[in-house]
KOLFI-554395 format. One record per residue (C-alpha): x, y, z; residue in one letter. Coordinates in pm, whole numbers, padded with zeros to 5 digits. Each point is the difference from the previous one (the first is absolute). Example, Ala and Ser with C-alpha at 12.3 -4.5 7.8 and 13.67 -1.06 7.14 Angstrom:
BEGIN
<r><c1>01230</c1><c2>-00450</c2><c3>00780</c3><type>A</type></r>
<r><c1>00137</c1><c2>00344</c2><c3>-00066</c3><type>S</type></r>
! end
This chain:
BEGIN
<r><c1>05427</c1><c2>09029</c2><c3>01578</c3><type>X</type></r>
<r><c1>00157</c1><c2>-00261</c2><c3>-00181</c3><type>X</type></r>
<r><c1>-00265</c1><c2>-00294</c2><c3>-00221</c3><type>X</type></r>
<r><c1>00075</c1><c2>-00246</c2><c3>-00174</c3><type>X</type></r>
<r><c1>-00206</c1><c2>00140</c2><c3>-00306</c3><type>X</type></r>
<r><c1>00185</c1><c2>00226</c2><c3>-00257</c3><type>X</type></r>
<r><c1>00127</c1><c2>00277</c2><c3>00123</c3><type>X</type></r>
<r><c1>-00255</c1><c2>00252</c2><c3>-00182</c3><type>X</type></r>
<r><c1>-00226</c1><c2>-00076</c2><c3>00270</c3><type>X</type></r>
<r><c1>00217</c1><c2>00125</c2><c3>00258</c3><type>X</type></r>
<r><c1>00067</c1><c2>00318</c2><c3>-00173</c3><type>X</type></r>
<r><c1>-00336</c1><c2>00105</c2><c3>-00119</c3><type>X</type></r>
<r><c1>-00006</c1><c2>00298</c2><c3>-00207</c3><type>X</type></r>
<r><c1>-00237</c1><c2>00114</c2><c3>-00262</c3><type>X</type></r>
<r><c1>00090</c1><c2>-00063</c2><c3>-00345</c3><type>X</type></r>
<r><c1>-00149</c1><c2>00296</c2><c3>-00097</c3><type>X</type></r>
<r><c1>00020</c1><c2>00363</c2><c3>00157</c3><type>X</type></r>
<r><c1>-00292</c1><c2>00107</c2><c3>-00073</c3><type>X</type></r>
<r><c1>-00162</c1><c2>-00297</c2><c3>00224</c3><type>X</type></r>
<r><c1>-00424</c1><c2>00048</c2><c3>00053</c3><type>X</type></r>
<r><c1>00053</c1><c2>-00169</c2><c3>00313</c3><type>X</type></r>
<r><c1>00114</c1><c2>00344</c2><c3>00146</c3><type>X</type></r>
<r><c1>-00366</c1><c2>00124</c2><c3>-00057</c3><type>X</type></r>
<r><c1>-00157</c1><c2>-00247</c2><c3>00209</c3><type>X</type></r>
<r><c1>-00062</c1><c2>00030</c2><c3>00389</c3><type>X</type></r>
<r><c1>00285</c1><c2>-00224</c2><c3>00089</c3><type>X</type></r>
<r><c1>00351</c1><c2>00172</c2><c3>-00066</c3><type>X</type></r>
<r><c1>00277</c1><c2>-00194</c2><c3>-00194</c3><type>X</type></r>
<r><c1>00216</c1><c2>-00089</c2><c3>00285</c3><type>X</type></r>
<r><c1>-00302</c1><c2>-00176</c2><c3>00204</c3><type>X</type></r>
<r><c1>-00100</c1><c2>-00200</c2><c3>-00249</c3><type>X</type></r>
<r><c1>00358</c1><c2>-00135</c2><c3>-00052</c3><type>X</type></r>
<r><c1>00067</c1><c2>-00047</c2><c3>00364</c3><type>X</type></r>
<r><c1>-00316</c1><c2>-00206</c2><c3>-00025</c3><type>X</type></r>
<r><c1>00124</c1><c2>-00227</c2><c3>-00289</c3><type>X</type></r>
<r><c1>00309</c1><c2>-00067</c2><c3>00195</c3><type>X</type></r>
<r><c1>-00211</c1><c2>-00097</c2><c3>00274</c3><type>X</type></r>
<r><c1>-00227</c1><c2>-00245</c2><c3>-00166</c3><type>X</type></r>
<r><c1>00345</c1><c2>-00199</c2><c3>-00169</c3><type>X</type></r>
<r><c1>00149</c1><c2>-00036</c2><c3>00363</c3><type>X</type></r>
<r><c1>-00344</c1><c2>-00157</c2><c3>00120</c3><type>X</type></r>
<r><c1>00058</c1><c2>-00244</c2><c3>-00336</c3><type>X</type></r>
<r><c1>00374</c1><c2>-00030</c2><c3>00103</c3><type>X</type></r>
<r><c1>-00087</c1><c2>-00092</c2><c3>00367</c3><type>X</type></r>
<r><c1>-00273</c1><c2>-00279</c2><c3>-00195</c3><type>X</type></r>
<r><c1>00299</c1><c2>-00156</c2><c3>-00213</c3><type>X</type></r>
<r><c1>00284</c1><c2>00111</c2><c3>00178</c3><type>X</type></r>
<r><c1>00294</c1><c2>00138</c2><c3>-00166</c3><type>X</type></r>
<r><c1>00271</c1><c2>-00103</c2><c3>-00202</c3><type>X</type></r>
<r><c1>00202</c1><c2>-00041</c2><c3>00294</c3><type>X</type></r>
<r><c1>-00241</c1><c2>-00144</c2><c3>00274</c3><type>X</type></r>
<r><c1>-00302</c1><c2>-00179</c2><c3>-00199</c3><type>X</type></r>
<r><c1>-00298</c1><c2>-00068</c2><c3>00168</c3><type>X</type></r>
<r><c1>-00171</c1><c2>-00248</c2><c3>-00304</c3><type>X</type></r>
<r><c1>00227</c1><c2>-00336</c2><c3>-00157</c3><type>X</type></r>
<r><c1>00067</c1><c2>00100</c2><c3>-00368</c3><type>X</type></r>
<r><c1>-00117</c1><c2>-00219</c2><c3>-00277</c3><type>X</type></r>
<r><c1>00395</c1><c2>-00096</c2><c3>-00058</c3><type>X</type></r>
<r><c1>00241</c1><c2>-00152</c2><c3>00234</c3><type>X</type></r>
<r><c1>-00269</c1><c2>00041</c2><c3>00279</c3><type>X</type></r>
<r><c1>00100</c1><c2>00011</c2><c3>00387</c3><type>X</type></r>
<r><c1>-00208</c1><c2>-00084</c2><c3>00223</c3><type>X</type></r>
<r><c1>00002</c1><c2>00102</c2><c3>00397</c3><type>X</type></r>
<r><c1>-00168</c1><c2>-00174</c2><c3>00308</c3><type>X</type></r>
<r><c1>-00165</c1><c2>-00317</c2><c3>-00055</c3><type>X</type></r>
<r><c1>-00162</c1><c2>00012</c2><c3>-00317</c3><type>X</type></r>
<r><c1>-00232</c1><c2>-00303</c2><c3>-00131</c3><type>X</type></r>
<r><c1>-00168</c1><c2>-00156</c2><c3>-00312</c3><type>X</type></r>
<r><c1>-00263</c1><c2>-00224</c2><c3>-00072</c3><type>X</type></r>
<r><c1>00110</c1><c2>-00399</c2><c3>00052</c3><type>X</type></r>
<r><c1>-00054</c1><c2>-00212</c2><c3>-00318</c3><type>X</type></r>
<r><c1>-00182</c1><c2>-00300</c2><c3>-00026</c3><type>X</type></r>
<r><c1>00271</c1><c2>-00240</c2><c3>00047</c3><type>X</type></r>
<r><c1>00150</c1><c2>-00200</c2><c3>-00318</c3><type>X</type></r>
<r><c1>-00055</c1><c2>00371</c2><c3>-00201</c3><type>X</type></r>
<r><c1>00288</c1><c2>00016</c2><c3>-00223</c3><type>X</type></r>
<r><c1>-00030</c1><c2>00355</c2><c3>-00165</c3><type>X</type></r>
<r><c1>00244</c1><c2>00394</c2><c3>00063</c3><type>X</type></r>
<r><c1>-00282</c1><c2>00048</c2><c3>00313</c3><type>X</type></r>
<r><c1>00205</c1><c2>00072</c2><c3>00317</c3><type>X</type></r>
<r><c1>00054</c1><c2>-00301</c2><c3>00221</c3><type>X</type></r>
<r><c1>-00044</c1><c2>00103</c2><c3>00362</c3><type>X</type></r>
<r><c1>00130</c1><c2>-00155</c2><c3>00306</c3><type>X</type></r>
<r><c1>-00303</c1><c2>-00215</c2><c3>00055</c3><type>X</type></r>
<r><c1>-00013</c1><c2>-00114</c2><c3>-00378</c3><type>X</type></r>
<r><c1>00394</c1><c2>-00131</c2><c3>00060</c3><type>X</type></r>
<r><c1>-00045</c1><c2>-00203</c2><c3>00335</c3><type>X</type></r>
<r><c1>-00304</c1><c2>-00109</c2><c3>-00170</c3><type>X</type></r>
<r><c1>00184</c1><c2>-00137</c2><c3>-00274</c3><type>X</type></r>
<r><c1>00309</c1><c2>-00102</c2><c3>00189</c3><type>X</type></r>
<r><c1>-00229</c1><c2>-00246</c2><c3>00210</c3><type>X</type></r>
<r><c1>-00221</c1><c2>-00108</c2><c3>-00302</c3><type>X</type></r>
<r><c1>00228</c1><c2>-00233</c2><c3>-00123</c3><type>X</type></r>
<r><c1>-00044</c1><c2>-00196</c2><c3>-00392</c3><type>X</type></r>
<r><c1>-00260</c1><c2>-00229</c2><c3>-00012</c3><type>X</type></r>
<r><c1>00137</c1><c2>-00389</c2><c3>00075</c3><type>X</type></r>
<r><c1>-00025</c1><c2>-00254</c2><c3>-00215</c3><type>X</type></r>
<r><c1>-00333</c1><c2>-00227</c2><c3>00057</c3><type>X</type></r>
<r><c1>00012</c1><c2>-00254</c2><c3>00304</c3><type>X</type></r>
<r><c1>-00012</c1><c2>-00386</c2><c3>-00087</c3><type>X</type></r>
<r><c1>-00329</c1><c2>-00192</c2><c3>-00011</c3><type>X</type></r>
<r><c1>-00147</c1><c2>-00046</c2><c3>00356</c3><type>X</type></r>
<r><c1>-00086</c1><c2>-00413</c2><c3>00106</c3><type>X</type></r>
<r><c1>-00298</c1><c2>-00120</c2><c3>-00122</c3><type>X</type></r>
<r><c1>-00289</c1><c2>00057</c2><c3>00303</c3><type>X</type></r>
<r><c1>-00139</c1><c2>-00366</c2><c3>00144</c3><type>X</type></r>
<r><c1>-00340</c1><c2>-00152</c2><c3>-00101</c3><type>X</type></r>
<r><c1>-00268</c1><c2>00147</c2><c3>00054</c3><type>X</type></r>
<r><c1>-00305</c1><c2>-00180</c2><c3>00133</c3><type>X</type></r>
<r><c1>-00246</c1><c2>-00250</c2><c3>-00178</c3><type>X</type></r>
<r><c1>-00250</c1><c2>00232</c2><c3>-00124</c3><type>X</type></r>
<r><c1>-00401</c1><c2>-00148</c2><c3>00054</c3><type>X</type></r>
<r><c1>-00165</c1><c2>-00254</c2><c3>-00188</c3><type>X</type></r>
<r><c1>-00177</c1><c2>00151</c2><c3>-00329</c3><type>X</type></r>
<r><c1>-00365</c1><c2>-00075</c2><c3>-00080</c3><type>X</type></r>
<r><c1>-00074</c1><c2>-00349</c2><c3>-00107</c3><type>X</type></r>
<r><c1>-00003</c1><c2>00023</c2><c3>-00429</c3><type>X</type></r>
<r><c1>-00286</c1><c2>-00086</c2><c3>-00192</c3><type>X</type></r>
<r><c1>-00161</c1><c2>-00321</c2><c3>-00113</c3><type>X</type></r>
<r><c1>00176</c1><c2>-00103</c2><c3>-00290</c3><type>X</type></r>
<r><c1>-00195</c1><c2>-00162</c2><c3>-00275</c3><type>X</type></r>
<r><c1>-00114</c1><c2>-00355</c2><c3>-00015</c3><type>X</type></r>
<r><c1>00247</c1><c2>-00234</c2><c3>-00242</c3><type>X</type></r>
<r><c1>-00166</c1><c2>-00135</c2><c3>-00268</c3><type>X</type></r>
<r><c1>-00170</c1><c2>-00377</c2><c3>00093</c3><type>X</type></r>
<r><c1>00222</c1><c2>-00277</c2><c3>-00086</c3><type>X</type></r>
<r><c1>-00089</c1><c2>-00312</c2><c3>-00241</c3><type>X</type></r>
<r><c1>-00258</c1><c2>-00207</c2><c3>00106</c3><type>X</type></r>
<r><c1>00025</c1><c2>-00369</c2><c3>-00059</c3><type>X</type></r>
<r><c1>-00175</c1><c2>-00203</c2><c3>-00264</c3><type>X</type></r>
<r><c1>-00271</c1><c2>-00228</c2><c3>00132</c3><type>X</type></r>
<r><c1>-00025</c1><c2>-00193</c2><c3>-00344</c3><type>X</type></r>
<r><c1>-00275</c1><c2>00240</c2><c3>-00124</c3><type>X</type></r>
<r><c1>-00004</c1><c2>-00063</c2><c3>-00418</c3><type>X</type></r>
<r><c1>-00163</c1><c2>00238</c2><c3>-00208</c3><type>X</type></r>
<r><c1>-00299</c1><c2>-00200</c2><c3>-00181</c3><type>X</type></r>
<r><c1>-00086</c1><c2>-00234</c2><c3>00236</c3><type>X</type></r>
<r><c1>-00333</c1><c2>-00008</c2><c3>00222</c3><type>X</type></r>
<r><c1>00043</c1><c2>00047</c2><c3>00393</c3><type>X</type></r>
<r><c1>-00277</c1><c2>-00120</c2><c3>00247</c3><type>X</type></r>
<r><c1>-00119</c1><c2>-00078</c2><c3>00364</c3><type>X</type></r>
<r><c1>00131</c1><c2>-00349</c2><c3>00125</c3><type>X</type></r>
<r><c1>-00263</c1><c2>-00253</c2><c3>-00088</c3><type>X</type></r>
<r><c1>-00032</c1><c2>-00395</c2><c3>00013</c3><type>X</type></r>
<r><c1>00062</c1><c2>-00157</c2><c3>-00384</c3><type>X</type></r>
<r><c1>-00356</c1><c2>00001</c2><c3>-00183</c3><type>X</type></r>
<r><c1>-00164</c1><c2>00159</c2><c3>00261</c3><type>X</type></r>
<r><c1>-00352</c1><c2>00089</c2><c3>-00127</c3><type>X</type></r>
<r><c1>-00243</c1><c2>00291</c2><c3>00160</c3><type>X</type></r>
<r><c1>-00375</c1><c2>00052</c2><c3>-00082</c3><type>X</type></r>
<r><c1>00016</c1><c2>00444</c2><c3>-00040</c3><type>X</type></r>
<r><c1>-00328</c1><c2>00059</c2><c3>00191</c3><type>X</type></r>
<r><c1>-00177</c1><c2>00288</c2><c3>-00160</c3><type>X</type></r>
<r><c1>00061</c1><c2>00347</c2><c3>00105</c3><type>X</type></r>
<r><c1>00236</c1><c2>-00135</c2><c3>00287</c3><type>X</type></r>
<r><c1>00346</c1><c2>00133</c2><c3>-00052</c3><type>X</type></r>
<r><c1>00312</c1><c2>-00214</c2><c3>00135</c3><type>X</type></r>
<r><c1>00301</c1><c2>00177</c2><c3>00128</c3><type>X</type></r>
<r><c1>00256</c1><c2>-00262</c2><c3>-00007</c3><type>X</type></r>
<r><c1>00392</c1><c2>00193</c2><c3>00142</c3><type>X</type></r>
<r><c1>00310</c1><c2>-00006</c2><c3>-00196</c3><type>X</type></r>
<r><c1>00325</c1><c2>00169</c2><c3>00065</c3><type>X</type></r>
<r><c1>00321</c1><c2>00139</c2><c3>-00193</c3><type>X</type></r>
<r><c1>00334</c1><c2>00031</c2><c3>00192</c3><type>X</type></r>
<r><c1>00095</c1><c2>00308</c2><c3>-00267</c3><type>X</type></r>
<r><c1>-00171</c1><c2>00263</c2><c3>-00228</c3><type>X</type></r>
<r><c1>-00143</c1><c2>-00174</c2><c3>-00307</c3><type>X</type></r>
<r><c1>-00209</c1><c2>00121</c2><c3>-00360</c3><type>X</type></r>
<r><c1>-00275</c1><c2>-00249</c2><c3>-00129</c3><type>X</type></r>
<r><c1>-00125</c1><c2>00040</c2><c3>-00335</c3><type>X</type></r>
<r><c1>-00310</c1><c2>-00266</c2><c3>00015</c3><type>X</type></r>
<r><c1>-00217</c1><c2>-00105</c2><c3>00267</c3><type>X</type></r>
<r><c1>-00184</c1><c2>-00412</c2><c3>-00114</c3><type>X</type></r>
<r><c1>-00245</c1><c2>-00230</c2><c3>00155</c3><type>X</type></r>
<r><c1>-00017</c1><c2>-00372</c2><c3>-00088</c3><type>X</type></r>
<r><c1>-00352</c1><c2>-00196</c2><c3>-00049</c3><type>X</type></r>
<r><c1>-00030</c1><c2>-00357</c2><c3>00140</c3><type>X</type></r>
<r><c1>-00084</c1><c2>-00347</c2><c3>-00223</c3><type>X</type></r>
<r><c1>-00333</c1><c2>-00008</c2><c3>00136</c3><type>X</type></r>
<r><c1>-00095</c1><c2>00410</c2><c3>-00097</c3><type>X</type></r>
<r><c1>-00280</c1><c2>00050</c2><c3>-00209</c3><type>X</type></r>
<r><c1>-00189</c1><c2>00291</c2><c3>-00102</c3><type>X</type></r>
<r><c1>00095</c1><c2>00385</c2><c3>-00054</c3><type>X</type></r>
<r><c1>00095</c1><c2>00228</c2><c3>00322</c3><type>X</type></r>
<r><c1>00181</c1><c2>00294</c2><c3>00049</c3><type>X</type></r>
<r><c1>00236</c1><c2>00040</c2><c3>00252</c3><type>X</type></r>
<r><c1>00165</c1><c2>00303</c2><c3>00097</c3><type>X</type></r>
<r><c1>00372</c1><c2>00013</c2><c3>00144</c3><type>X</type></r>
<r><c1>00229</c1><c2>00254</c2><c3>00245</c3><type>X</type></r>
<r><c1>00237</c1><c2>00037</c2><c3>00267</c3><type>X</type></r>
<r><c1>-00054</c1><c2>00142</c2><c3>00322</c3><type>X</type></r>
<r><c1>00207</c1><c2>00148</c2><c3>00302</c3><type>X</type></r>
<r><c1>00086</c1><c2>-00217</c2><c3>00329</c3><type>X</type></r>
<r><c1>-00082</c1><c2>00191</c2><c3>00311</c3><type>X</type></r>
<r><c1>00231</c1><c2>-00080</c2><c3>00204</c3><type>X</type></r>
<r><c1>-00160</c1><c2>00066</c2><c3>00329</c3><type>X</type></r>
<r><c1>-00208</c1><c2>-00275</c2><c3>-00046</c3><type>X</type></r>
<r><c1>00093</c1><c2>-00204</c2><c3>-00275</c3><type>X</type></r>
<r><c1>-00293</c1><c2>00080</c2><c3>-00252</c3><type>X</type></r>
<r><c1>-00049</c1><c2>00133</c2><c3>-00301</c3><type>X</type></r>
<r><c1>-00085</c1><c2>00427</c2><c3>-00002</c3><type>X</type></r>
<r><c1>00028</c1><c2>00155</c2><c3>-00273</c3><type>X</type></r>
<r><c1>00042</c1><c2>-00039</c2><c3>-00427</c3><type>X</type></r>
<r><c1>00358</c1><c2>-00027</c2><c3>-00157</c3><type>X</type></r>
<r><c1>-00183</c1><c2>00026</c2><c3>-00315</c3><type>X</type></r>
<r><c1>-00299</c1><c2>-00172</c2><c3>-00171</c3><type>X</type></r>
<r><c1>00074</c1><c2>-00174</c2><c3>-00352</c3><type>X</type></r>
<r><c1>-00360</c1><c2>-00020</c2><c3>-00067</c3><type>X</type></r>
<r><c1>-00184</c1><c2>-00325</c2><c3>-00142</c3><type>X</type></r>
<r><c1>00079</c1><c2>-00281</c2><c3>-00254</c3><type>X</type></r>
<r><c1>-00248</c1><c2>-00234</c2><c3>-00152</c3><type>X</type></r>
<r><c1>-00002</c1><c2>-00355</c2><c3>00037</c3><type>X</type></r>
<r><c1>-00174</c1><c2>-00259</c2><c3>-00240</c3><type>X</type></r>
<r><c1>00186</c1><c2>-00330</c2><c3>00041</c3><type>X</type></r>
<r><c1>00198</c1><c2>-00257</c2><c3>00183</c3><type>X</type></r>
<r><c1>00364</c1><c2>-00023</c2><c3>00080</c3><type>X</type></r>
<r><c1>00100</c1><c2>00339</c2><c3>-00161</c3><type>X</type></r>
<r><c1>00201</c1><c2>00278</c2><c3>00169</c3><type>X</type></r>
<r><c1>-00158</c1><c2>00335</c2><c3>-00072</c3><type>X</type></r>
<r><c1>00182</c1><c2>00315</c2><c3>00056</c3><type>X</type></r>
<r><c1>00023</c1><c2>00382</c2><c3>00001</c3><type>X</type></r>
<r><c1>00251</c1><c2>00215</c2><c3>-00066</c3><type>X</type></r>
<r><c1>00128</c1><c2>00222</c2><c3>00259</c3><type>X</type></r>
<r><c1>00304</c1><c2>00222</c2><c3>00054</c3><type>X</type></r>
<r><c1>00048</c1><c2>00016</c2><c3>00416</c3><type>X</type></r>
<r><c1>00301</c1><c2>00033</c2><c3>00228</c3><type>X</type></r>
<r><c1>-00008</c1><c2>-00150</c2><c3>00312</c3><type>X</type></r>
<r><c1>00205</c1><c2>00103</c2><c3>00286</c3><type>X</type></r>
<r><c1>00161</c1><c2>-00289</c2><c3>00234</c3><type>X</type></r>
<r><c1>-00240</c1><c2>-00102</c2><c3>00281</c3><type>X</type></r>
<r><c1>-00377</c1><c2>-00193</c2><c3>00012</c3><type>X</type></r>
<r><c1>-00299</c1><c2>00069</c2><c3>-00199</c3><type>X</type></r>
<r><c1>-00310</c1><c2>-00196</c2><c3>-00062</c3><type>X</type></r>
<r><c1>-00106</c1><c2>-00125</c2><c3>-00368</c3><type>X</type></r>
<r><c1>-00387</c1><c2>00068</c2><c3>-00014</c3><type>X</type></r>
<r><c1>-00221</c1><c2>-00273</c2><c3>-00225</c3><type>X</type></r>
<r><c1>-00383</c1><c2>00070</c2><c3>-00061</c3><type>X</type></r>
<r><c1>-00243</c1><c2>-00158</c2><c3>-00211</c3><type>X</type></r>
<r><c1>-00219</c1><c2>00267</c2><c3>-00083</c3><type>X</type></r>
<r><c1>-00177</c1><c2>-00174</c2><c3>-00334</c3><type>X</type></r>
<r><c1>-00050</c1><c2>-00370</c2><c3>00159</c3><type>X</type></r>
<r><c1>00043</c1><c2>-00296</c2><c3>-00273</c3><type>X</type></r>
<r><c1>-00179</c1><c2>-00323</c2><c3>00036</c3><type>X</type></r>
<r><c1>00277</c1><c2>-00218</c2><c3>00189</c3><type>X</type></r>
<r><c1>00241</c1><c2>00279</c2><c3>00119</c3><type>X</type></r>
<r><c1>00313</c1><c2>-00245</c2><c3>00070</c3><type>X</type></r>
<r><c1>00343</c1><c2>00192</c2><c3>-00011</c3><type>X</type></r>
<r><c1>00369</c1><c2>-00029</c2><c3>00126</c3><type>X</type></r>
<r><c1>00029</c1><c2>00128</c2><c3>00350</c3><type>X</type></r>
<r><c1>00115</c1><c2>-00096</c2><c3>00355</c3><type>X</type></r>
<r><c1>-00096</c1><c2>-00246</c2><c3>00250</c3><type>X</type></r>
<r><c1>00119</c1><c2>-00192</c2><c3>00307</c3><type>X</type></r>
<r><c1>00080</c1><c2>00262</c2><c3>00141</c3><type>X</type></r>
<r><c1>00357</c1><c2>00057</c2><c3>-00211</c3><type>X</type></r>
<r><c1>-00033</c1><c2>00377</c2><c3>-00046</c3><type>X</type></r>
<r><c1>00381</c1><c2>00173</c2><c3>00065</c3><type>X</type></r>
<r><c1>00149</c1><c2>-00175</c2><c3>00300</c3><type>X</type></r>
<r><c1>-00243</c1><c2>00165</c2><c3>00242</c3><type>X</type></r>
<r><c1>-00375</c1><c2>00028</c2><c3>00105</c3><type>X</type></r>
<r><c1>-00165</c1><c2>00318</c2><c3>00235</c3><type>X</type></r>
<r><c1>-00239</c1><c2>-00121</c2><c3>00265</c3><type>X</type></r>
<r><c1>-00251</c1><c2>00189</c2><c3>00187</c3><type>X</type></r>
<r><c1>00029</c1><c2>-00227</c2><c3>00307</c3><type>X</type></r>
<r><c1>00260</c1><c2>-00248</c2><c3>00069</c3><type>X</type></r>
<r><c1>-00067</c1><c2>-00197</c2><c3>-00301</c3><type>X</type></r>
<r><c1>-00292</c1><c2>-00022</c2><c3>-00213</c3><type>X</type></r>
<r><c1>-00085</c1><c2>-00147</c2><c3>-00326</c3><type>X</type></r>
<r><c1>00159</c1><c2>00307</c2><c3>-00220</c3><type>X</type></r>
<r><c1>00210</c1><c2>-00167</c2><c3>-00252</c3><type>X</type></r>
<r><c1>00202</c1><c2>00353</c2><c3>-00120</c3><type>X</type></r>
<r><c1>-00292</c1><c2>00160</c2><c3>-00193</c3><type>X</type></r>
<r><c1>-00229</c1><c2>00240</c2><c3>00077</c3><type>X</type></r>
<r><c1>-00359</c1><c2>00056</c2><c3>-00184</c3><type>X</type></r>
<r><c1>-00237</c1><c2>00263</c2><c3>-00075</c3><type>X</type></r>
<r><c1>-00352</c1><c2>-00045</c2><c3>-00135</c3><type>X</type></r>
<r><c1>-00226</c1><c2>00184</c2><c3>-00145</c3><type>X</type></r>
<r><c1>00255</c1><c2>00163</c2><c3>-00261</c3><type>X</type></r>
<r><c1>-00063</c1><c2>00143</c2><c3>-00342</c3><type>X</type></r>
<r><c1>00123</c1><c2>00275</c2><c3>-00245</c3><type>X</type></r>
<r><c1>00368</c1><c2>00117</c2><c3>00091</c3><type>X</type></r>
<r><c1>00165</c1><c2>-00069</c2><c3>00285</c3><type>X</type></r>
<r><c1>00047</c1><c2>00240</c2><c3>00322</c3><type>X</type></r>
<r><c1>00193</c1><c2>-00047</c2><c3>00334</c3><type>X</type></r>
<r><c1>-00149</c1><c2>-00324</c2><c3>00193</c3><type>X</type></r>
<r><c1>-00284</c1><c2>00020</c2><c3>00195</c3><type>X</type></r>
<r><c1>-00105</c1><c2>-00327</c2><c3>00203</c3><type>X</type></r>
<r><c1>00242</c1><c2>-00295</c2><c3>-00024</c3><type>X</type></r>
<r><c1>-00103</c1><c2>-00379</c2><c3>00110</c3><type>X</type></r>
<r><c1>00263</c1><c2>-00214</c2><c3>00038</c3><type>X</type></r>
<r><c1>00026</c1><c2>-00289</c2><c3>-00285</c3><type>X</type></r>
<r><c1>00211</c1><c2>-00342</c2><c3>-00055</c3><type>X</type></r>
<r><c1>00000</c1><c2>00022</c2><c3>-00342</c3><type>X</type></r>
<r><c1>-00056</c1><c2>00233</c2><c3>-00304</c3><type>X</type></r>
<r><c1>00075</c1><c2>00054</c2><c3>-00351</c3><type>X</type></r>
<r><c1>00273</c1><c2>00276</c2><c3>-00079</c3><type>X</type></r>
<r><c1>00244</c1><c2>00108</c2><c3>-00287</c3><type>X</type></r>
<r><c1>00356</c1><c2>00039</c2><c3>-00136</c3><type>X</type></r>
<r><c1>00188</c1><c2>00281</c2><c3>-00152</c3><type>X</type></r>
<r><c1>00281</c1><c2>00039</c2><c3>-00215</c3><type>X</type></r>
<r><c1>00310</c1><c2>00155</c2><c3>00072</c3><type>X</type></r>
<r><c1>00079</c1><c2>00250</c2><c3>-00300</c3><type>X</type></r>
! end
């Protein structure tokens, strides 16, 4: 039998002559025949060193159709590149260079109309013009020149006036007539139009009374009252009755351009009166119409 392991295998003898192994059940020569045996099995394993059955570790060769795991392609390392990896990478060519910018795409179409935005805020109101108001001087009802009215106790005479703009009065003044005599009291205010029917409603604000103890003087009381544009009624009551109670007012009908009538027309001169008044004044009750009556001026601060 020839190995290829050294040949002291395949001349086995006992390196010593006294050998225990010749005590034992199994002679000598058996147990070498059964050495042999068990290196031939390992030969026929691994072949020999002229017809191997395994590749060695150097300068392998390989028979049949042997095979190896396929890389994932692009690997650049010593792993074996198998038939698959190399049409894999002979197709897989280098990546191109980056195509030119494509046409811009046509319009799209008109989305839907958004929600409506909010309100925006109101400008700020623009100059009003001057109506010749002058701060200091007195501003009344229309009246006729001289015009004289007897102030009939605890009757109060709403006599209308307008302003076309927003004015501040610092002094509300009554005038007695040449023919006054006596000592009264009269007490002053303005009052609200209602405009569904022309009358006066309700107190702007009550100035209170003044005392009166002679002929042709003005008598006043001061006031501090802003006025919004639109029509109001200046109230006049004598509530402390002199002995001839003779003051400026209105008559013939002059009032401020207009009269209200309860029919057609009727003897209401632009004044309205309430009797029966006394102590401060409160929204008006029942109103008789009048042709004349004595009222008040005020003074624009």
């Amino acid at each position: 039998m020839t190995t290829a392991f050294p040949g002291a295998i395949d001349n086995f003898t006992n390196p010593i002559a006294a050998d225990p192994l010749d005590s034992v059940t199994v002679p000598h020569a058996t147990q070498h025949a059964d050495i042999n045996d068990a290196v031939e099995a390992i030969e026929t394993a691994i072949g020999t060193t002229a017809v191997p059955v395994l590749a060695r570790l150097a300068g392998p060769q390989f028979t049949g159709v042997p095979t190896a795991p396929t890389a994932a392609p692009l690997t650049n390392t010593t792993q074996i590149a198998t038939t698959a990896f190399v049409i894999s990478a002979a197709n897989t060519g280098p990546q191109g260079s980056q195509g030119s910018q494509g046409s811009t795409g046509s319009q799209g179409a008109t989305g839907s109309q958004g929600a409506t935005g909010s309100q925006g805020s109101q400008g700020a109101q623009g100059a009003q013009p001057s109506f010749g108001f002058t701060s200091g001087l007195y501003y009344s009802p229309l009246r006729a020149a001289g015009a004289t009215s007897p102030g009939t106790f605890q009757r109060t005479f709403y006599v209308p006036i307008s302003f076309p703009k927003t004015l501040t009065f610092d002094r509300i003044a009554i005038t007695t007539f040449s023919t006054y005599s006596g000592t009264g009291a009269v007490r002053l205010g303005l009052y609200n139009n209602d405009t569904s029917n022309g009358k006066p409603t309700t107190v702007v604000f009550d100035a209170g009374t003044v005392a009166t103890t002679a002929a042709s003087t003005t008598y006043e009381i001061t006031i501090s009252q802003t006025v919004t544009a639109g029509t109001y009624w200046v109230a006049f009551c004598v509530q402390t009755a002199p002995t001839t109670s003779n003051f400026f007012g209105l008559n013939n009908q002059l009032g401020t351009g207009y009269t209200v009538h309860s029919v057609g027309m009727d003897s209401n001169g632009g004044i309205w009166r309430e009797d029966g008044v006394s102590g401060a004044f409160a929204t008006a009750g029942t109103l008789t119409t009048g042709q004349s009556g004595c009222t008040a001026s005020m003074r624009l601060a």
